[in-house]
N, C-alpha and C positions, 0 to 999 in steps of 0.2 A: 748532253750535259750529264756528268758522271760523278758519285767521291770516290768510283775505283781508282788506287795510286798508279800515276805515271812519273814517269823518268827518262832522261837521255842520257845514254851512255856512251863513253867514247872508251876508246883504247881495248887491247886483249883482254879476253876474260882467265885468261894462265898467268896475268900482271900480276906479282907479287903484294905490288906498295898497290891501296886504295887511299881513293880520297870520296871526299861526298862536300859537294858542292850546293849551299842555298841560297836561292834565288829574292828579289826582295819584292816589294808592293806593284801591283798591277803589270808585271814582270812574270817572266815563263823560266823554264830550265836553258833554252836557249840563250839568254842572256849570257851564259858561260862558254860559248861558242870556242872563242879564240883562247882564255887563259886554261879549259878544257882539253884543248887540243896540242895546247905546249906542254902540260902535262901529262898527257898522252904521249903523244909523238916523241919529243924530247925526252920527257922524265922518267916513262913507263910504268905511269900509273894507272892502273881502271878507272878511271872518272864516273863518276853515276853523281846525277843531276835529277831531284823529285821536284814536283809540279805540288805548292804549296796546294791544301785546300783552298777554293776560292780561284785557282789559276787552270791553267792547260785546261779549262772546260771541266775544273773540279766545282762542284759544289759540295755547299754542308748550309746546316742551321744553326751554327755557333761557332763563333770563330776566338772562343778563348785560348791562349796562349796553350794554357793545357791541353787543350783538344786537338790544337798545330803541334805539341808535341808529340802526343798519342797518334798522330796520324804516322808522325815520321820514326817513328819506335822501330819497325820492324826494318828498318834499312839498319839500325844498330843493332838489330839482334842474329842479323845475317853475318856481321863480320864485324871487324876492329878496323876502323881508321887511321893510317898514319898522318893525315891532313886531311880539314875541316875547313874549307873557308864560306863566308856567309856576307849578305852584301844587304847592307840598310834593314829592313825588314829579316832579312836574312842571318844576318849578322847577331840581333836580342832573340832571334828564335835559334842558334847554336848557342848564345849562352843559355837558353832554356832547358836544352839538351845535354847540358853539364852535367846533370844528377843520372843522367842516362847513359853515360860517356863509361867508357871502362877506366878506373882509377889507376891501374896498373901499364895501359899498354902505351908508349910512347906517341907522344898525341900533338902536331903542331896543326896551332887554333887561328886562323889570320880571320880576323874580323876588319871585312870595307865599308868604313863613314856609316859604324850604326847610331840610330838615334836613339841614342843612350837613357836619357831621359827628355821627358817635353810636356808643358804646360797644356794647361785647357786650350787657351787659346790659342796655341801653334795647330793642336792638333786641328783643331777645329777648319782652319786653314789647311793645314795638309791634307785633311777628310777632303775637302771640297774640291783642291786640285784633284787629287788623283781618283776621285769618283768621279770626275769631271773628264778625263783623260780616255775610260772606260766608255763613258757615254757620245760623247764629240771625239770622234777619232781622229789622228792628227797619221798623215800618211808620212811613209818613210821619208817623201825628200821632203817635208817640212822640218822633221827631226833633222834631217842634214843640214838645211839650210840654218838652224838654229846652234848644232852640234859639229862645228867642223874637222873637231878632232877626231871625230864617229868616222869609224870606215861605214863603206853602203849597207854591208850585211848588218850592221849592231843598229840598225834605221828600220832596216826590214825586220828584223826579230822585236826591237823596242814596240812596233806598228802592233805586229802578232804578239805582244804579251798583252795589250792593251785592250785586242777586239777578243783574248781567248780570258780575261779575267772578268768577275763579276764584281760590279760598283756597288751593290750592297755586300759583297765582302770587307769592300774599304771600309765601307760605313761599321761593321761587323766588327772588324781588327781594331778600331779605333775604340770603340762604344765599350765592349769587351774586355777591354785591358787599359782602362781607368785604374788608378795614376801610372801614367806613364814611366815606370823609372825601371832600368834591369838591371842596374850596380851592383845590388847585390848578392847578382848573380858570380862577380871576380872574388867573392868570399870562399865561392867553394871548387875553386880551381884544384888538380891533382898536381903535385910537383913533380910527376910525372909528364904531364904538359908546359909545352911555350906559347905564349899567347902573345900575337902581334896585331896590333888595331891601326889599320892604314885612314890617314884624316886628309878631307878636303884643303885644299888653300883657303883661307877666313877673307881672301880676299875676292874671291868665288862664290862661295858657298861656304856655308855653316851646318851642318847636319849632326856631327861628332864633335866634344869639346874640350881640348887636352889636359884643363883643369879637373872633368871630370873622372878621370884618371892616376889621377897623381897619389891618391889614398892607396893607390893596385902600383907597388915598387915593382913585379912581377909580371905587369903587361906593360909591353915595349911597343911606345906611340910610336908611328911614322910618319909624316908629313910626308905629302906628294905635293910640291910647286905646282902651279899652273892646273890643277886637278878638280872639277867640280865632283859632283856627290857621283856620277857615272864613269869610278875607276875601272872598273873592269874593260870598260868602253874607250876611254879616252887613253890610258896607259895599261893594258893589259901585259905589257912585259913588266912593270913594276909589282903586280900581283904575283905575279909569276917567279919575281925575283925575291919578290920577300917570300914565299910562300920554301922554297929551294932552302933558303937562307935558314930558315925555321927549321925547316926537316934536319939539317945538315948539325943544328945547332944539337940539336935531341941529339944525332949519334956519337957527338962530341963529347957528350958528360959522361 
């Protein structure tokens, strides 16, 4: 157990376009496996993937939002991002990272199914699943037999973000960043960035909420059909297509 910073990287390190990819609650960099690798492969991007503190065998003694973003500072001071995408957890800690962000360099922001804002008692509830999750390991083919739109690898990697994360960082993340809300964080967007927020089916899952949005005329919701809170997992070509889509949109203005 370490808080030296780790990462998975895919793609050449002479790739022109980067992106930096984060990862959500009780979850690893591997989560990004497959929409990683089409941007890779496909798009030729550098992909680099860090290991939240609290995740990949990170520890820390505080897990305030400020301190997750102090931890990730130095991946922005390395280079400019063309694409940013961030998943649940992942997702309010790149808009954290907004004031971090370079104002100036062409920036698409794809945020998946973050929990924008959320009550005492959701969290409360959320707390206990997913420190719960940490402690009772649930193996890959359980996640399969639950998740069938999961290929085997995103079971095997779900298993290992769960036995390599610490349940008192759940508890840490939650306790820590009372009241829940990151809205207005869409206040200090650069118009220099496009920012696109992909949402669960409500008839699935509710994690992200498209009212909550509607005050931000400048973040463009996306509904995924058939989609629970694990997009990345379930339609990783949709990530992948909005994320394309974003980029594409930046070179157009």
């Amino acid at each position: 157990m370490t808080s030296i910073p780790s990462a998975t990287v895919w793609g050449s390190p002479t790739a022109r376009k980067h992106a930096l990819l984060i990862h959500g609650l009780t979850s690893s960099s591997h989560t990004w496996h497959r929409v990683a690798s089409s941007l890779a492969g496909q798009a030729g991007f550098l992909v680099t993937a860090p290991n939240l503190i609290g995740h990949g065998l990170r520890r820390a003694t505080d897990y305030h939002m400020d301190l997750i973003v102090e931890d990730l500072r130095p991946y922005l001071s390395a280079r400019n991002y063309d694409l940013i995408i961030g998943h649940s957890l992942g997702g309010v800690t790149v808009m954290s990272l907004f004031p971090h962000l370079s104002q100036s360099h062409p920036t698409a922001i794809i945020l998946v199914d973050p929990p924008l804002q959320q009550g005492a008692e959701k969290i409360a509830v959320k707390d206990a699943i997913f420190s719960a999750s940490c402690i009772n390991i649930k193996d890959a083919g359980a996640y399969l037999a639950e998740n069938p739109l999961w290929a085997v690898k995103d079971t095997i990697y779900r298993e290992l973000g769960t036995r390599l994360a610490d349940p008192e960082a759940v508890h840490g993340i939650y306790k820590r960043n009372q009241p829940w809300n990151f809205l207005h964080h869409f206040e200090k967007t650069s118009t220099e960035w496009k920012v696109a927020v992909l949402i669960s089916d409500p008839a699935i899952q509710q994690t992200c909420f498209i009212d909550d949005l509607q005050p931000f005329p400048h973040v463009r919701p996306v509904h995924v059909p058939n989609a629970g809170h694990w997009i990345q997992y379930e339609f990783p070509e949709i990530v992948v297509e909005e994320a394309l889509k974003t980029v594409a949109e930046l070179k157009a203005v």
